[in-house]
N, C-alpha and C positions, 0 to 999 in steps of 0.2 A: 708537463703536457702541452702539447702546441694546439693553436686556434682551432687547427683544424682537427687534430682529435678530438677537441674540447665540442665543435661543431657535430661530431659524428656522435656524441655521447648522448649531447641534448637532441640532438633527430631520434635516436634509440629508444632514449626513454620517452620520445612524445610521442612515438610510433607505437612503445608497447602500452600507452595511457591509452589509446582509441581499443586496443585487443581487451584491455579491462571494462572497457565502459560498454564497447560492442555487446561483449559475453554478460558482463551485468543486467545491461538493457532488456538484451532477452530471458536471461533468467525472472527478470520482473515481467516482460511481457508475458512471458506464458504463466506466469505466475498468475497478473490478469485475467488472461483467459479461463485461469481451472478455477480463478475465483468467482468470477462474476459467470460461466456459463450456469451456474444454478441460479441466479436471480433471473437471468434471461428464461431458461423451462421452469420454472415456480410453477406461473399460471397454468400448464399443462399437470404438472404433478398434483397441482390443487386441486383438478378438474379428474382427474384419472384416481386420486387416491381417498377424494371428498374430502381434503383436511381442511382444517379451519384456520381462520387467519393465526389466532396462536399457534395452532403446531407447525405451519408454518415458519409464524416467528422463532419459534423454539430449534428447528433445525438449525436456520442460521446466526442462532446465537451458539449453538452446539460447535459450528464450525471456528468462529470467532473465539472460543473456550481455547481450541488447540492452539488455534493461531498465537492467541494469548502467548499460553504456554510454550509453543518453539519459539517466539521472538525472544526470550527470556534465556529458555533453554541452552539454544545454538549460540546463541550470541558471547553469552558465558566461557562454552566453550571456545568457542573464534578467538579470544582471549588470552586463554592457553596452550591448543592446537593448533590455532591459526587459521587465517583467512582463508585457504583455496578450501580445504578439505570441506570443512563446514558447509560451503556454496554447494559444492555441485552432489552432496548427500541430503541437504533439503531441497533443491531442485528434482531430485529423483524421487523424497518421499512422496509430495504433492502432486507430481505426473503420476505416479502408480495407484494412487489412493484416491488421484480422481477418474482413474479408466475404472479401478475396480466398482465407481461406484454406481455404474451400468449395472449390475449385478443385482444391486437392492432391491427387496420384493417388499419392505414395507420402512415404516417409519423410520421404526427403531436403528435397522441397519443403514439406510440411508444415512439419518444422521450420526453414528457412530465410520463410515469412510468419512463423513465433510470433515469430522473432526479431527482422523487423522489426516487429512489430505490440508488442512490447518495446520496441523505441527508443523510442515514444511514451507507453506508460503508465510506464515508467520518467523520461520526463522532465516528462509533467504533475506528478504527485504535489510535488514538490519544487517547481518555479514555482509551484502554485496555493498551495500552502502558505508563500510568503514574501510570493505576493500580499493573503492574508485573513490572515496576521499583523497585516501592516505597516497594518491597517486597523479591527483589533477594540483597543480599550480592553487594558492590563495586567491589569485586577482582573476580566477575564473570558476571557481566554484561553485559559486553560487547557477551559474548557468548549464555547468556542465552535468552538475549534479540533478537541477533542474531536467535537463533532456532528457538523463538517465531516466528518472522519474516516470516523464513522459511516457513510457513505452508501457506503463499498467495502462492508461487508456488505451492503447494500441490495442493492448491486449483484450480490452473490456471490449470495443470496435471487433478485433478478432470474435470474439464469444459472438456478437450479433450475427456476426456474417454466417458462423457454425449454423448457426440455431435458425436463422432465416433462411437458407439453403438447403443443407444437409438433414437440420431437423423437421425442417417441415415437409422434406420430400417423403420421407420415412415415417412422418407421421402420417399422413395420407395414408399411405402405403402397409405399416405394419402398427400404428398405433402408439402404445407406449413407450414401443422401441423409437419412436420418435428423439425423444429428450434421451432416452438413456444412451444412444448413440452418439448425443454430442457428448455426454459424456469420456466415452473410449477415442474421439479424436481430436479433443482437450489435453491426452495423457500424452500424444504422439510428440507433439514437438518439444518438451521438456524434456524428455527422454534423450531426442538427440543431442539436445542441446548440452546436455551430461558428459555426453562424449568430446565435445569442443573443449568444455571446461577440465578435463583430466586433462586432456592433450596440449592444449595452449594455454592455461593460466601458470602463473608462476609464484610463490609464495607471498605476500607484499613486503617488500624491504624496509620498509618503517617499522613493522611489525617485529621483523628478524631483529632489526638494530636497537628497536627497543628490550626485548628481552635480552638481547647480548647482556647492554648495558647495564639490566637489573642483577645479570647475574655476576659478570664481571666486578661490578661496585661492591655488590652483594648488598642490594635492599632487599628492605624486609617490608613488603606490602602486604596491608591484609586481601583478605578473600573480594574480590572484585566490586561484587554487589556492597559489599562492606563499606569499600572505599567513598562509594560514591554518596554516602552519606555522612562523611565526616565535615567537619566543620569547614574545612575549604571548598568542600563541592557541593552543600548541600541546597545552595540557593539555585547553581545551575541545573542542580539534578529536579529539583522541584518544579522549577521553569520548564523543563523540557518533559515532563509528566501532566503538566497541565496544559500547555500548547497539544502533548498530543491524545490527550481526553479529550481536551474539548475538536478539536478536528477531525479526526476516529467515530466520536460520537455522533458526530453530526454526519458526515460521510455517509455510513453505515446504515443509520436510520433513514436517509434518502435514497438512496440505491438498492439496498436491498429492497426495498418497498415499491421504487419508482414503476418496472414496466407492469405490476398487479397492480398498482393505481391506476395507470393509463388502463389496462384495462376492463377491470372491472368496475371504475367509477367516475370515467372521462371518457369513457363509451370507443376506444379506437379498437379497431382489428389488430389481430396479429401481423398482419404488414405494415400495419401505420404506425402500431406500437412502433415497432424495429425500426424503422426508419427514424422514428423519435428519437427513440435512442441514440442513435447515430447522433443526431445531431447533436444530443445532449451528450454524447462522450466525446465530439471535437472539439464543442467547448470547454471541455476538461482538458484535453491535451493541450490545446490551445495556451488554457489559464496556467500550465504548470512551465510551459516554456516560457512564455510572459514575465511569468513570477520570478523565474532565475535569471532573467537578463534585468529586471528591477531589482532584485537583489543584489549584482555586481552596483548597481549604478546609484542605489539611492542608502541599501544596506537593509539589514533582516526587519529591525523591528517597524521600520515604518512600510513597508511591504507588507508584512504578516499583519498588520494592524488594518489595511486596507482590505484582505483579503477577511479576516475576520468578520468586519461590517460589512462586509460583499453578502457574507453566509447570513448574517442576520435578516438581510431584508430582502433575499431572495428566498430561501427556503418556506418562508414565511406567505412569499408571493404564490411560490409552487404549488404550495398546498391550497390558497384559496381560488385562484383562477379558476374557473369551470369552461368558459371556452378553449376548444382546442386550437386557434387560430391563435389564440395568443398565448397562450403554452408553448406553441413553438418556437417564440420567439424567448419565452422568459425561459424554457428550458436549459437553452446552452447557456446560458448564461448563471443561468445555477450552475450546472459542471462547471464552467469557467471557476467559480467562487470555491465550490463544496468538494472538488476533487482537485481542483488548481492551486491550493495551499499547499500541498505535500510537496508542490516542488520547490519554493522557496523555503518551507518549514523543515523540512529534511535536511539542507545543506547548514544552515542554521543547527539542527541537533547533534549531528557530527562535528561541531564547531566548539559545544559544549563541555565536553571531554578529552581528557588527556589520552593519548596512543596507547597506554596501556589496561586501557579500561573503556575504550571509545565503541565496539563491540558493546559492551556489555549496557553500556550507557544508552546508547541508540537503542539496543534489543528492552530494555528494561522501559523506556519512554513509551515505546511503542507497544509490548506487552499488555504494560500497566495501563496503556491509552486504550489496549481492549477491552478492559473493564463497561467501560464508557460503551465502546463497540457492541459486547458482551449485549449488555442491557436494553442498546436502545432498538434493535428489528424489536423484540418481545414488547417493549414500551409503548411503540406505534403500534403493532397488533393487540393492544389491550384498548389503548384509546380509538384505533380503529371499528373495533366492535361495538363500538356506542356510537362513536362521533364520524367515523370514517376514517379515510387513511391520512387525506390532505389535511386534516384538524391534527394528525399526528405531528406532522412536519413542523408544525408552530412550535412546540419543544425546542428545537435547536436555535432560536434566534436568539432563546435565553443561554443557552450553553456557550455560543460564540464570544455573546456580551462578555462573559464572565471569563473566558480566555482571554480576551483581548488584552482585559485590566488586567489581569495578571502578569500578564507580558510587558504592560507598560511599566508597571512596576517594578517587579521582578528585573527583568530579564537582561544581559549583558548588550550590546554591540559588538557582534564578532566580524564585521565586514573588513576581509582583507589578510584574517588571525592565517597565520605564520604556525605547521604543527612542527611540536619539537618531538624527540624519540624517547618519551620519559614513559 
């Protein structure tokens, strides 16, 4: 092969690396979007349907259940299917199941779409992320992956704008159709985005050459989730389940809770909330890009170890401030910490696994990190109802700690790891 083909090859493949990561990107953003547009109308459904902070909490652990379960699910299969299929049929469960979820007229049903509209933003994340791994260079993963990342706040940013425009024009205007409207234009852009991924993704070549490989030698691997507990992977696989409990956990139980704290015990309107918001989800995006360019440069665990301590003594902060003057400022900087982990910590969990269980390993982390997820909106609506919501937030400074260490301990140095096709 001559330079100049050799030139034309690597421009090909860096050009179809940006078409993976584009399409990824958005399937997390709108991913974003169908997830966080119900913590954004909470407070109207709370208001519209009298529920209590538990059934509240209870929805969104209901949604967090499926989610659970498709990161598990899908991922498994991505494994043996493979990477495109799996993307763009959890990207279309979670658009359908969250338009459908305009429709619900009480509890039960409502929480029964979040849950399935979970099963697919629970199983994208993890497929799209072993897809733009197994495609970005080593000595830049950490940031690319990182940006990837990025685009759930976008998406979380998107939900605001829905719900502050859209929703509240409609709510004036026809009431409850307020919120369940942002729901059906939540479903719109994933939907398209379905069509992109059929038409322009391509299967990942790692994935192909790996299976080649299994079959040609003719190994005999066990059943996937099997593998990842056997004696050679069981330390990283335990690292990458407590990294992401305790991160999930903490996440989860601040967000979901965030704009019903603002405002029903930080006193802001529904415009002031939103713009809060806002702020507080730039410094999320913010924190996740940050995170992957400190991750090229300094490597996972003393990054992750930063961001940890970030969660402990801001979440902690969040919840006891009662001025809203300086809420604003500790806000963003909560997201920076409590949703800016995932971008560093994600590139790091695909890092932990070999290509032919990296799928399942990432889905399985992040599953099992809902657990964690699962439990903690319900947790804070339990201690909310005695103590308030911002006394709920205190919980996560302990969960952080106790990640940290385990990472310190635990956890490998993967800054720079080279994937092979096993």
């Amino acid at each position: 092969m001559s330079i100049l083909d050799a030139s034309a090859t690597i421009n090909k493949k860096s050009n179809y690396m940006w078409v993976v990561f584009s399409l990824t990107m958005l399937g997390w953003l709108f991913d974003g979007l169908d997830q966080m547009i119900f913590a954004m109308v909470a407070p109207w459904i709370m208001k519209d349907w009298h529920l209590t902070t538990l059934q509240l909490g209870a929805i969104g652990s209901l949604f967090l259940v499926g989610h659970a379960s498709g990161s598990i699910i899908a991922s498994v299969i991505a494994d043996y299917a493979g990477r495109k299929p799996l993307l763009w049929i959890t990207t279309l469960i979670y658009s359908v199941f969250t338009g459908l979820a305009a429709f619900a007229n009480n509890v039960f049903s409502l929480g029964f779409m979040r849950a399935l509209a979970g099963l697919g933003t629970g199983g994208q994340w993890p497929v799209g992320l072993a897809m733009l791994s197994e495609h970005v260079p080593a000595e830049k993963r950490g940031r690319i992956v990182g940006f990837m990342n990025s685009g759930y706040p976008l998406g979380f940013l998107l939900s605001i704008a829905v719900t502050g425009t859209i929703g509240l024009h409609y709510r004036e205007a026809a009431g409850e159709w307020g919120w369940k409207i942002c729901f059906l234009v939540g479903a719109i852009p994933g939907i398209i985005t379905v069509f992109f991924m059929m038409k322009f993704l391509k299967e990942s070549e790692m994935w192909r050459k790996s299976r080649k490989v299994q079959n040609e030698i003719g190994t005999k691997k066990s059943f996937t989730l099997i593998e990842l507990f056997k004696p050679h992977m069981i330390r990283n696989t335990f690292t990458a389940l407590m990294i992401q409990i305790g991160a999930l956990m903490c996440y989860w139980g601040v967000a979901i809770w965030s704009p019903t704290y603002l405002a029903t015990q930080r006193g802001l309107t529904v415009a002031k909330m939103t713009g809060f918001m806002a702020l507080w989800v730039f410094g999320s995006w913010v924190g996740q890009v940050v995170g992957g360019f400190l991750n090229d440069k300094f490597g996972r665990k003393p990054v992750m170890t930063f961001y940890f301590i970030g969660i402990a003594v801001f979440s902690t902060l969040y919840g006891y401030i009662t001025s809203p003057t300086v809420l604003l400022w500790v806000g963003p900087l909560t997201g920076f910490f409590v949703l800016g982990i995932f971008g560093p910590a994600m590139a790091y969990t695909t890092e932990l696994f070999p290509t032919s269980a990296r799928a399942t390993g990432v889905g399985l982390a992040t599953g099992l990190g809902r657990t964690g997820a699962v439990i903690a909106p319900t947790l804070v609506g339990i201690i909310a109802a005695r103590f308030g919501i911002g006394a709920g937030f205190y919980l996560f400074s302990g969960v952080a700690v106790m990640a940290f260490i385990i990472l310190l301990i635990l956890g490998p140095e993967t800054k720079g790891m080279h994937f092979s096709e096993e």
